[in-house]
N, C-alpha and C positions, 0 to 999 in steps of 0.2 A: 418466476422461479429461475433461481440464475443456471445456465447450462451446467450439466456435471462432468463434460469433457476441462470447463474452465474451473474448478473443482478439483478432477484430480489433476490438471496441468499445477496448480499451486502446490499441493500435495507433494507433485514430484517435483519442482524447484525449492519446497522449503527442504527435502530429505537433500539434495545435494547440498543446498546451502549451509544448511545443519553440517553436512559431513565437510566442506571445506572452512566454514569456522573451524572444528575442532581439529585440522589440521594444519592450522594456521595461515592459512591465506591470507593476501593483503584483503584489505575494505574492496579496492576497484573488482578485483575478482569475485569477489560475493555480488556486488551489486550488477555487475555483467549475469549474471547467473538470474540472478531476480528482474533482472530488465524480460525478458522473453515472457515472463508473469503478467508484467507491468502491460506490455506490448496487446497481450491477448485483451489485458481488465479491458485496455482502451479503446478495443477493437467492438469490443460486447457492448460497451455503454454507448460507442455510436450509435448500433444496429438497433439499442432501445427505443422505445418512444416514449416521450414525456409523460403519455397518459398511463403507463407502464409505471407507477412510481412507487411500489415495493420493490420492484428489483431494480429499480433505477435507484432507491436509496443506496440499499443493499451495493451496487456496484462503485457509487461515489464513496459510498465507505471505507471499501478496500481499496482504492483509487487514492482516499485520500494517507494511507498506511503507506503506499507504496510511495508517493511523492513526499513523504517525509524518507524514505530509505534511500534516496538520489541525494539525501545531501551529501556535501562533503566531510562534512568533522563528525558521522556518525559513528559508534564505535560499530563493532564486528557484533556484540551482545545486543545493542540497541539494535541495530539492524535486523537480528533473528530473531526479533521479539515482534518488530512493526510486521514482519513478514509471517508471522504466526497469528496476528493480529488480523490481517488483512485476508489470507483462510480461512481464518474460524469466522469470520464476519460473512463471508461467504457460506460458511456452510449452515445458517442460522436461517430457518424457514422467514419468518415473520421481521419486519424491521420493527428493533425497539427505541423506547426511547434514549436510552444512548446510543444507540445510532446516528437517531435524528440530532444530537444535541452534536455530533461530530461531523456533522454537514455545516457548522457555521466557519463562518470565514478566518482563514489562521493569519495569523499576526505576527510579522517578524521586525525584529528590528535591524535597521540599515546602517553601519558605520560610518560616520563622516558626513552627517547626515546636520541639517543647520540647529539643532541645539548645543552642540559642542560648539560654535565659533561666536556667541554671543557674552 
């Protein structure tokens, strides 16, 4: 069961987050706001133990919502969506299987990377 101090910590960084989107903040200010979320998910998942692995899912799920909201070219919308995502994933008893399916490994592509120079 993931703690519910870490529960409503999300709860109260998405209402700020929420209120400085709509008043137009930059991206970096939003995402400063959601890092102390971010900060706590990653403090919890240490203190788990592997054999622990409903809320060990549970906590890589919203972990991994939140390491998409650190990008750079995210919009302000994207961002409050991954950050509503990564909440609600939390506040969800049981891990389903899309959960499990968002535990695989993300794939990004690299610029300048050697298919371009052949």
């Amino acid at each position: 069961m993931v703690p519910s101090r870490l529960v409503e910590l999300g709860r109260q960084v998405l209402g700020a987050v929420e209120r400085s989107v709509a008043n137009g903040a930059p991206r970096l200010q939003c995402q400063l706001l959601a890092s102390d979320f971010y900060e706590s998910l990653q403090r919890e998942l240490q203190k788990t133990s592997q054999s622990d692995s409903p809320e060990r899912i549970t906590l890589i799920a919203a972990a991994r919502h939140c390491d998409r909201i650190a990008t750079q070219n995210i919009s302000p919308a994207a961002l409050l969506g991954e950050l509503r995502a990564a909440v609600a994933s939390l506040q969800l008893d049981a891990p389903t299987r899309s959960r499990q399916l968002e535990l695989r490994p993300l794939l990004r592509v690299i610029d300048g990377g050697l298919a371009g120079s052949a």
